[in-house]
Structures are given as structure tokens and as C-alpha cells.
N, C-alpha and C positions, 0 to 999 in steps of 0.2 A: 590771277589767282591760280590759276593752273599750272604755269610757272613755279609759282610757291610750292604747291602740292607735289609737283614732280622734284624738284628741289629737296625737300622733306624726306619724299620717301626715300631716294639718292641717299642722304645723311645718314636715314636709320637702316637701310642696308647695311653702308659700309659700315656702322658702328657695330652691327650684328657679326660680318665678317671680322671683323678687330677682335672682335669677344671672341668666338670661335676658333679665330689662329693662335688668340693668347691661349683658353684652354688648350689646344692639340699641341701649342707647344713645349704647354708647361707639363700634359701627360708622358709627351715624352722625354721628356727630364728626369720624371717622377720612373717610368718606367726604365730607361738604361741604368737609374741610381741600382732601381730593384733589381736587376738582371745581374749587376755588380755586387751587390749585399749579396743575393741567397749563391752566389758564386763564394762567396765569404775572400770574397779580392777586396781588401783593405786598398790597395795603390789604385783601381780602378773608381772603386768607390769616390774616393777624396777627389779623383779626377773632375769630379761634377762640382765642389766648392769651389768657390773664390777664393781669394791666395788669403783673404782676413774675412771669417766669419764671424758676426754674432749672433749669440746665443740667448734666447731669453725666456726669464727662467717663467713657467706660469703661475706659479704659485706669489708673484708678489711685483713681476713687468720688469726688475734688473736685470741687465746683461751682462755679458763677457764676451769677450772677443779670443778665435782660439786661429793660430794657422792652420793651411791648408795641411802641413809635416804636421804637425797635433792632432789634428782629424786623423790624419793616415795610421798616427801611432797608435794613438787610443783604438781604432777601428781593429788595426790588427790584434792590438792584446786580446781585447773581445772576443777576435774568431779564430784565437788560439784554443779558447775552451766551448765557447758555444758559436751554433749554428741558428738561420733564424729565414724566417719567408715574413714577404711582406706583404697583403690586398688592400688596394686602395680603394674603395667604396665607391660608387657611380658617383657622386655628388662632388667630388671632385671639381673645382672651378681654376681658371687663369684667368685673370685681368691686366689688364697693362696700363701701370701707374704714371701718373705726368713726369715725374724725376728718369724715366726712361726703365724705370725696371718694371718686373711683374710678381704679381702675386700671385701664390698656390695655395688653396685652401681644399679641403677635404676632413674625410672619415678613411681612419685605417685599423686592420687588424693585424698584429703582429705575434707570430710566434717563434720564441726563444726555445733552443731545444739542448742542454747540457752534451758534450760532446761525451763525456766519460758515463755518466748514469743513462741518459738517454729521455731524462724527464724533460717534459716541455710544458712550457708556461704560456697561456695565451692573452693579447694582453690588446685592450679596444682605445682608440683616443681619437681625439682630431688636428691637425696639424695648421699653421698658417706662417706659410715658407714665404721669402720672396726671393728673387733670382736677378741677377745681371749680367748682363753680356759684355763677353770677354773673349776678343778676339774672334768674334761671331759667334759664339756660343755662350747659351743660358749659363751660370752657375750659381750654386745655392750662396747669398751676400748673409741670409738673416734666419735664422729658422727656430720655430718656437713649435712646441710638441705640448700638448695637456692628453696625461691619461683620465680616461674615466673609471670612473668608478663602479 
């Protein structure tokens, strides 16, 4: 019985440590992306997607798939005219999924800030990203954004 017991507690360690590496790994994902965004580096940014993301939409669970060059273009157009910061909310989680990838879920605040007027917009949501490893580093495979309201 004692065996069992020590067995046990062994299991739910290492599963607590499993959890805890996946969050610290997925915050820092979450954070180099953000160091890259309020940098408004389009090429740096996209550096953290997988070469085929999807996209999905929250308003109704279709997707779309865009490349890594897509991300990057679109990113740039964007921080041609606006600038933007991102906080990620404590509650922030990483799990790490049986198919070998992880998931990133959280609360964020973002604000967009018009490069020409100077008005900013602030904008509240919560995200549920998942990420795959790619030549030994995380990058975003699947990423779904809902604003709140």
C-alpha cells in the first residue's frame, strides 16, 4: 500500500510539473510574440507561426488557413498605420495535448493606437491558441481570438 501511495504521489508531481512547463512555456511564446507586436516587427512577429496557420472564426467555429508570408503581410499593413500593446491577464494557462502540441488559453487587453490621429482604442477578449513544435520551438498552428463585449 505504501508502494501505491508513493507511486501516486510520484504521478501527480510529475503531472503538476508537466502543467507548469507547459504554462512557462506557452507564456513565453505569448511574451516574445508581444515584445515583437508592440515592436510593430511584422517579420519577427510571423516568426512565432507555423508555416500553415488556422484561423477560427468565433462567431460560428469555421476556419481558414493563412501562411506564415500572409501573417507577415497582413501584420505589416496593419503597422503601417497603427501601433498597439498587448497584456495578457494572470490566468493565462498551457496544457499539453496528447497529438504532441499545446494549448494557450487566457484573458487579454489590447490597445490599438492610430499612428496619424493618435486615438486609441482599447479592446478586452480571451484567446484559445494552440502551438507546435517546429524545429524545437513552439509556434502558433491554430489561433482563435473572441472579443468581449
Amino acid at each position: 500500500m505504501k508502494n501505491l501511495i508513493l507511486i501516486a504521489t510520484l504521478l501527480c508531481a510529475a503531472l503538476s510539473t508537466r502543467a507548469q512547463d507547459a504554462t512557462a512555456e506557452m507564456l513565453a511564446l505569448g511574451n516574445a510574440w508581444k515584445a515583437a507586436y508592440e515592436r510593430g516587427d511584422a517579420a519577427a512577429v510571423a516568426a512565432y507561426y507555423a508555416e500553415n496557420v488556422t484561423y477560427v472564426k468565433a462567431e460560428d467555429g469555421s476556419t481558414s488557413t493563412r501562411t506564415r508570408a500572409a501573417v507577415e503581410a497582413s501584420l505589416k499593413k496593419n503597422f503601417e498605420t497603427m501601433s498597439g500593446t498587448i497584456e495578457f491577464a494572470p490566468n493565462c494557462v498551457g496544457t499539453l495535448l496528447p497529438d504532441g502540441k499545446a494549448r494557450f488559453t487566457g484573458d487579454f487587453t489590447q490597445t490599438m493606437t492610430d499612428k496619424t490621429t493618435g486615438k486609441a482604442e482599447v479592446f478586452n477578449g480571451t484567446f484559445d491558441h494552440q502551438a507546435v513544435k517546429e524545429n524545437g520551438q513552439w509556434k502558433l498552428c491554430q489561433v482563435k481570438v473572441v472579443m468581449k463585449k
